[in-house]
SETORRO-61515 format. One record per residue: residue number from 1; residue in one letter; x, y, z of N, C-alpha, C, O in turn. Coordinates in pm, whole numbers, plus 50000, padded with zeros to 5 digits. Layout:
<rs>
     i   aa     n.u     n.v     n.w    ca.u    ca.v    ca.w     c.u     c.v     c.w     o.u     o.v     o.w
   NUM    a       X       Y       Z       X       Y       Z       X       Y       Z       X       Y       Z
...
</rs>
This chain:
<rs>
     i   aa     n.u     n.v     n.w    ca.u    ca.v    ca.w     c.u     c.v     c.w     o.u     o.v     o.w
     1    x   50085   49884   50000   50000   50000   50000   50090   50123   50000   50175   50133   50089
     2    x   50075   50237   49887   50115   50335   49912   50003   50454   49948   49890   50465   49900
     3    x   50065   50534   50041   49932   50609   50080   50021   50783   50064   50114   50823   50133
     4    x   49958   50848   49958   50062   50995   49966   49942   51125   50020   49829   51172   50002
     5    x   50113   51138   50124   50042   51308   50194   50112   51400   50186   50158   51451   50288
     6    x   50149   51465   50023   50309   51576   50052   50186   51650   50024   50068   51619   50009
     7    x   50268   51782   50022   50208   51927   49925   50239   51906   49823   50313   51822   49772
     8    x   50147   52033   49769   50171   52048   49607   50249   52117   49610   50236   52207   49692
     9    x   50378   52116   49521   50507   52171   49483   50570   52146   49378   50613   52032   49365
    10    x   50596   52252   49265   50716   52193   49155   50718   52057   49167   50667   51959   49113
    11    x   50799   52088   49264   50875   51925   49298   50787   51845   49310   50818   51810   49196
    12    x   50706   51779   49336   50601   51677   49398   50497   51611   49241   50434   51508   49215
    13    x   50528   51733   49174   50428   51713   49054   50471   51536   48990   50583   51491   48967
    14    x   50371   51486   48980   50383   51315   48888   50515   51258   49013   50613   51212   48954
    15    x   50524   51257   49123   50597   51224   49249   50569   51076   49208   50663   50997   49203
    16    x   50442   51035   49179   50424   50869   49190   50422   50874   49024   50349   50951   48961
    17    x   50509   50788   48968   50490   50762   48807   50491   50697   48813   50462   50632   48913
    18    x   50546   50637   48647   50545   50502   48574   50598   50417   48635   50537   50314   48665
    19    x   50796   50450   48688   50836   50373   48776   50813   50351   48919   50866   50250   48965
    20    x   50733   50441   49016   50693   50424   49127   50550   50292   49106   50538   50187   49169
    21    x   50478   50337   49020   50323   50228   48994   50407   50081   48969   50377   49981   49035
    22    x   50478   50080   48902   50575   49951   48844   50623   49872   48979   50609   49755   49013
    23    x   50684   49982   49039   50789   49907   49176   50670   49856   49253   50710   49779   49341
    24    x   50530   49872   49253   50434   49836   49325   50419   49724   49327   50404   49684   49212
    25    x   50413   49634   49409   50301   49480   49406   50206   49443   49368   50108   49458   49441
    26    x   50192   49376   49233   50054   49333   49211   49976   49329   49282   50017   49275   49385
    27    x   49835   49371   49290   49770   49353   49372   49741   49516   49512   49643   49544   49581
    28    x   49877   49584   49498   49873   49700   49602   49794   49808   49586   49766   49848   49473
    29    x   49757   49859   49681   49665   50001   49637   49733   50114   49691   49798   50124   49795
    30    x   49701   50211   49589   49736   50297   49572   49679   50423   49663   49562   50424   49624
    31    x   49686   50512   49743   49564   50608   49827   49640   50741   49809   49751   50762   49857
    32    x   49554   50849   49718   49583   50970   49729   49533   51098   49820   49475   51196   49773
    33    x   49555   51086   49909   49490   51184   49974   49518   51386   49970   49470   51482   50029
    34    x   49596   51369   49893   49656   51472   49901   49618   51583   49755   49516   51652   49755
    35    x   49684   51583   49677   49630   51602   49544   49660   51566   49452   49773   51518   49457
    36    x   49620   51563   49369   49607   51459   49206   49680   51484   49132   49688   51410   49034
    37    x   49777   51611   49141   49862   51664   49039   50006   51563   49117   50116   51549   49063
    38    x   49974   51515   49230   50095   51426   49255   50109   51281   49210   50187   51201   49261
    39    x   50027   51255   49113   50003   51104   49066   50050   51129   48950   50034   51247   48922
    40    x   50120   51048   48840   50066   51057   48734   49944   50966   48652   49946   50850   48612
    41    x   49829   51077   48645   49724   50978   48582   49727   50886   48429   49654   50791   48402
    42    x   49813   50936   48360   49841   50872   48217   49912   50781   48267   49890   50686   48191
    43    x   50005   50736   48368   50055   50625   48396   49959   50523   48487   49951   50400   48478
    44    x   49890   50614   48578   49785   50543   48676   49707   50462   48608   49695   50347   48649
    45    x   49638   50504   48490   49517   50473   48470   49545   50269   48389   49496   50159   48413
    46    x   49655   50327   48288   49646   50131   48286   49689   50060   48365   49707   49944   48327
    47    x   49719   50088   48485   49760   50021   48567   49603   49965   48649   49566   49861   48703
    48    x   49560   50058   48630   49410   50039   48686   49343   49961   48585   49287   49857   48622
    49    x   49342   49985   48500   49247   49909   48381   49302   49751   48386   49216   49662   48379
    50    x   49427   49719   48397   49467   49625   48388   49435   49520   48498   49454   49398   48496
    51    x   49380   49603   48599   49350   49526   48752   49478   49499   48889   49477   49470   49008
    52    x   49591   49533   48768   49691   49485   48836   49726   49556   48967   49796   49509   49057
    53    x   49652   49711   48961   49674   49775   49108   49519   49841   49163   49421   49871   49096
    54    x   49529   49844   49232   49420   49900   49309   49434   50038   49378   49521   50052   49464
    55    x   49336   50160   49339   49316   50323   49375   49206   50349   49494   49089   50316   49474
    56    x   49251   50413   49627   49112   50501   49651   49266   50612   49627   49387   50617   49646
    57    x   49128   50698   49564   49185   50874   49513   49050   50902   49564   48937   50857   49543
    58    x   49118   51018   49660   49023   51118   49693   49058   51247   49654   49027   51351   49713
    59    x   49127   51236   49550   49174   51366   49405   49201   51330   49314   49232   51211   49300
    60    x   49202   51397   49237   49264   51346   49075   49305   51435   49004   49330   51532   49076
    61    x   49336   51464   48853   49378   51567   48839   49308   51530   48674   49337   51420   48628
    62    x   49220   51622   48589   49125   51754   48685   49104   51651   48799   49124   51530   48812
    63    x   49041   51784   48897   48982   51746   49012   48863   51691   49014   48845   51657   49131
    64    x   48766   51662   48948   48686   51613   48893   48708   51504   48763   48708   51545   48647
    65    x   48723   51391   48790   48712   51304   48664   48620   51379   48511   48503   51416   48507
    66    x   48715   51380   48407   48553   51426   48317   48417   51317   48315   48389   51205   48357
    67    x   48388   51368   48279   48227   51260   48240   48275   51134   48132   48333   51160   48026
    68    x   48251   51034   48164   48351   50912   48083   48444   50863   48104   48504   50781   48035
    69    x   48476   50916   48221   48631   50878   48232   48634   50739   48319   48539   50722   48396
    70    x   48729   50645   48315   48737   50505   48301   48738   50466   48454   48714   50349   48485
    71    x   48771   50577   48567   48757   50568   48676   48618   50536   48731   48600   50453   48820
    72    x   48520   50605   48674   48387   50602   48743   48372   50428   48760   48329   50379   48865
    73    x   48408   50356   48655   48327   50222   48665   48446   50091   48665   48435   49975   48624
    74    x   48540   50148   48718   48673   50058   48726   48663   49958   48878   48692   50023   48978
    75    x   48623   49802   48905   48570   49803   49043   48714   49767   49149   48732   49699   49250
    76    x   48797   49850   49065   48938   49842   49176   48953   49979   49199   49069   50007   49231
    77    x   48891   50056   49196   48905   50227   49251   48775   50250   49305   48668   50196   49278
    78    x   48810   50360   49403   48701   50399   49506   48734   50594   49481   48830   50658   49523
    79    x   48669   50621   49434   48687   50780   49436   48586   50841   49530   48463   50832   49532
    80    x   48679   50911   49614   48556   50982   49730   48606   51168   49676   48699   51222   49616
    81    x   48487   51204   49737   48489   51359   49737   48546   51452   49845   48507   51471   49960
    82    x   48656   51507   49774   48797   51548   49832   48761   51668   49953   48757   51783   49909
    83    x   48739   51654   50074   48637   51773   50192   48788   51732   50315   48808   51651   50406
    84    x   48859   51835   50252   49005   51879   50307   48990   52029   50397   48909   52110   50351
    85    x   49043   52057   50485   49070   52199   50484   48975   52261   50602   48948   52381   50617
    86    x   48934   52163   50672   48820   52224   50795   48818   52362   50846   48903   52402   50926
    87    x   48720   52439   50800   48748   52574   50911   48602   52590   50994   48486   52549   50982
    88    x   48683   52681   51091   48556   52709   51157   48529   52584   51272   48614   52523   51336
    89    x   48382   52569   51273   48328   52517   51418   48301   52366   51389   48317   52276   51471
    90    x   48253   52350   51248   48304   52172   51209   48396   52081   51239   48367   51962   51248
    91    x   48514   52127   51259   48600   52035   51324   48575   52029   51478   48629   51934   51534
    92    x   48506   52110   51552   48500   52093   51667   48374   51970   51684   48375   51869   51754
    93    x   48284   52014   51603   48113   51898   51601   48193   51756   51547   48153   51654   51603
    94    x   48277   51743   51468   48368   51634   51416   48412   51546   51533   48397   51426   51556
    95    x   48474   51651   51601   48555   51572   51722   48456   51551   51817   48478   51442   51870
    96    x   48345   51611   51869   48226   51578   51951   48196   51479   51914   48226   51385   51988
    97    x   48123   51446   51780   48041   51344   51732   48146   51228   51756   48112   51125   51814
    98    x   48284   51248   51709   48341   51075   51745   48361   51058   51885   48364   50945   51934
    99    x   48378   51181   51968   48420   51130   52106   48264   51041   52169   48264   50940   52238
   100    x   48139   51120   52118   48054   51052   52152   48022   50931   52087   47933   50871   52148
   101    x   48064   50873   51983   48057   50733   51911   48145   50631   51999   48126   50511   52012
   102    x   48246   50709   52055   48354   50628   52141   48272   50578   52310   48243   50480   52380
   103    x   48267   50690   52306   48210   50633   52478   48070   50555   52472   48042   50487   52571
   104    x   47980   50558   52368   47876   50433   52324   47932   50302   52333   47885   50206   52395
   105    x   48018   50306   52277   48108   50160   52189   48180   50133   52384   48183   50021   52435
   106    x   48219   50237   52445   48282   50212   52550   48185   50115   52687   48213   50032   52774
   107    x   48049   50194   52632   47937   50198   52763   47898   50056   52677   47833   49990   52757
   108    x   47907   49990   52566   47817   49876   52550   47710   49912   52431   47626   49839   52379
   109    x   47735   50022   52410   47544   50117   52310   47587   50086   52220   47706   50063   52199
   110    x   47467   50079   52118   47532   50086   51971   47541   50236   51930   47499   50341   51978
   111    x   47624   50194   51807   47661   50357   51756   47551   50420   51733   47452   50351   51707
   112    x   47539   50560   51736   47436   50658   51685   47409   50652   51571   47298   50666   51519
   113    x   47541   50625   51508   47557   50678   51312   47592   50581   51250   47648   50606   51143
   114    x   47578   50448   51284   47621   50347   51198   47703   50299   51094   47628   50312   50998
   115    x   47783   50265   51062   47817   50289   50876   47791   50125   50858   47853   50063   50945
   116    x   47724   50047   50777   47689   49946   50745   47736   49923   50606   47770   50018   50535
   117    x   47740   49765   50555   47771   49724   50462   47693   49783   50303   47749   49787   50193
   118    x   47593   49811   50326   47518   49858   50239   47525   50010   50254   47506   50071   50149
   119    x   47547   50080   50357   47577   50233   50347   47678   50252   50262   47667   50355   50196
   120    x   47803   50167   50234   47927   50202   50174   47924   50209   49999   48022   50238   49931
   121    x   47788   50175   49945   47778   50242   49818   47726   50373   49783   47703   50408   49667
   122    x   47707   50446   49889   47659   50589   49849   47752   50653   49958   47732   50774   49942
   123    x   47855   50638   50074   47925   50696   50160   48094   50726   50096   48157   50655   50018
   124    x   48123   50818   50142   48218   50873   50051   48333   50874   50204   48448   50916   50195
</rs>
Protein backbone atom coordinates (compact mmCIF):
# COMPACT_ATOMS: atom_id res chain seq x y z
CA UNK A 1 0.00 0.00 0.00
CA UNK A 2 1.15 3.35 -0.88
CA UNK A 3 -0.68 6.09 0.80
CA UNK A 4 0.62 9.95 -0.34
CA UNK A 5 0.42 13.08 1.94
CA UNK A 6 3.09 15.76 0.52
CA UNK A 7 2.08 19.27 -0.75
CA UNK A 8 1.71 20.48 -3.93
CA UNK A 9 5.07 21.71 -5.17
CA UNK A 10 7.16 21.93 -8.45
CA UNK A 11 8.75 19.25 -7.02
CA UNK A 12 6.01 16.77 -6.02
CA UNK A 13 4.28 17.13 -9.46
CA UNK A 14 3.83 13.15 -11.12
CA UNK A 15 5.97 12.24 -7.51
CA UNK A 16 4.24 8.69 -8.10
CA UNK A 17 4.90 7.62 -11.93
CA UNK A 18 5.45 5.02 -14.26
CA UNK A 19 8.36 3.73 -12.24
CA UNK A 20 6.93 4.24 -8.73
CA UNK A 21 3.23 2.28 -10.06
CA UNK A 22 5.75 -0.49 -11.56
CA UNK A 23 7.89 -0.93 -8.24
CA UNK A 24 4.34 -1.64 -6.75
CA UNK A 25 3.01 -5.20 -5.94
CA UNK A 26 0.54 -6.67 -7.89
CA UNK A 27 -2.30 -6.47 -6.28
CA UNK A 28 -1.27 -3.00 -3.98
CA UNK A 29 -3.35 0.01 -3.63
CA UNK A 30 -2.64 2.97 -4.28
CA UNK A 31 -4.36 6.08 -1.73
CA UNK A 32 -4.17 9.70 -2.71
CA UNK A 33 -5.10 11.84 -0.26
CA UNK A 34 -3.44 14.72 -0.99
CA UNK A 35 -3.70 16.02 -4.56
CA UNK A 36 -3.93 14.59 -7.94
CA UNK A 37 -1.38 16.64 -9.61
CA UNK A 38 0.95 14.26 -7.45
CA UNK A 39 0.03 11.04 -9.34
CA UNK A 40 0.66 10.57 -12.66
CA UNK A 41 -2.76 9.78 -14.18
CA UNK A 42 -1.59 8.72 -17.83
CA UNK A 43 0.55 6.25 -16.04
CA UNK A 44 -2.15 5.43 -13.24
CA UNK A 45 -4.83 4.73 -15.30
CA UNK A 46 -3.54 1.31 -17.14
CA UNK A 47 -2.40 0.21 -14.33
CA UNK A 48 -5.90 0.39 -13.14
CA UNK A 49 -7.53 -0.91 -16.19
CA UNK A 50 -5.33 -3.75 -16.12
CA UNK A 51 -6.50 -4.74 -12.48
CA UNK A 52 -3.09 -5.15 -11.64
CA UNK A 53 -3.26 -2.25 -8.92
CA UNK A 54 -5.80 -1.00 -6.91
CA UNK A 55 -6.84 3.23 -6.25
CA UNK A 56 -8.88 5.01 -3.49
CA UNK A 57 -8.15 8.74 -4.87
CA UNK A 58 -9.77 11.18 -3.07
CA UNK A 59 -8.26 13.66 -5.95
CA UNK A 60 -7.36 13.46 -9.25
CA UNK A 61 -6.22 15.67 -11.61
CA UNK A 62 -8.75 17.54 -13.15
CA UNK A 63 -10.18 17.46 -9.88
CA UNK A 64 -13.14 16.13 -11.07
CA UNK A 65 -12.88 13.04 -13.36
CA UNK A 66 -14.47 14.26 -16.83
CA UNK A 67 -17.73 12.60 -17.60
CA UNK A 68 -16.49 9.12 -19.17
CA UNK A 69 -13.69 8.78 -17.68
CA UNK A 70 -12.63 5.05 -16.99
CA UNK A 71 -12.43 5.68 -13.24
CA UNK A 72 -16.13 6.02 -12.57
CA UNK A 73 -16.73 2.22 -13.35
CA UNK A 74 -13.27 0.58 -12.74
CA UNK A 75 -14.30 -1.97 -9.57
CA UNK A 76 -10.62 -1.58 -8.24
CA UNK A 77 -10.95 2.27 -7.49
CA UNK A 78 -12.99 3.99 -4.94
CA UNK A 79 -13.13 7.80 -5.64
CA UNK A 80 -14.44 9.82 -2.70
CA UNK A 81 -15.11 13.59 -2.63
CA UNK A 82 -12.03 15.48 -1.68
CA UNK A 83 -13.63 17.73 1.92
CA UNK A 84 -9.95 18.79 3.07
CA UNK A 85 -9.30 21.99 4.84
CA UNK A 86 -11.80 22.24 7.95
CA UNK A 87 -12.52 25.74 9.11
CA UNK A 88 -14.44 27.09 11.57
CA UNK A 89 -16.72 25.17 14.18
CA UNK A 90 -16.96 21.72 12.09
CA UNK A 91 -14.00 20.35 13.24
CA UNK A 92 -15.00 20.93 16.67
CA UNK A 93 -18.87 18.98 16.01
CA UNK A 94 -16.32 16.34 14.16
CA UNK A 95 -14.45 15.72 17.22
CA UNK A 96 -17.74 15.78 19.51
CA UNK A 97 -19.59 13.44 17.32
CA UNK A 98 -16.59 10.75 17.45
CA UNK A 99 -15.80 11.30 21.06
CA UNK A 100 -19.46 10.52 21.52
CA UNK A 101 -19.43 7.33 19.11
CA UNK A 102 -16.46 6.28 21.41
CA UNK A 103 -17.90 6.33 24.78
CA UNK A 104 -21.24 4.33 23.24
CA UNK A 105 -18.92 1.60 21.89
CA UNK A 106 -17.18 2.12 25.50
CA UNK A 107 -20.63 1.98 27.63
CA UNK A 108 -21.83 -1.24 25.50
CA UNK A 109 -24.56 1.17 23.10
CA UNK A 110 -24.68 0.86 19.71
CA UNK A 111 -23.39 3.57 17.56
CA UNK A 112 -25.64 6.58 16.85
CA UNK A 113 -24.43 6.78 13.12
CA UNK A 114 -23.79 3.47 11.98
CA UNK A 115 -21.83 2.89 8.76
CA UNK A 116 -23.11 -0.54 7.45
CA UNK A 117 -22.29 -2.76 4.62
CA UNK A 118 -24.82 -1.42 2.39
CA UNK A 119 -24.23 2.33 3.47
CA UNK A 120 -20.73 2.02 1.74
CA UNK A 121 -22.22 2.42 -1.82
CA UNK A 122 -23.41 5.89 -1.51
CA UNK A 123 -20.75 6.96 1.60
CA UNK A 124 -17.82 8.73 0.51
Amino acid sequence: MVSVHAPELPATRHLIGAAQLAAMADGATLINTSRGSLIDGDALLPELVSGRLNAVLDVTEPEVPPAGSPLYDLPNVLLTPHVAGSLGEEIHRLADFALDEVARYASGLPFADPVTPQDLARSA
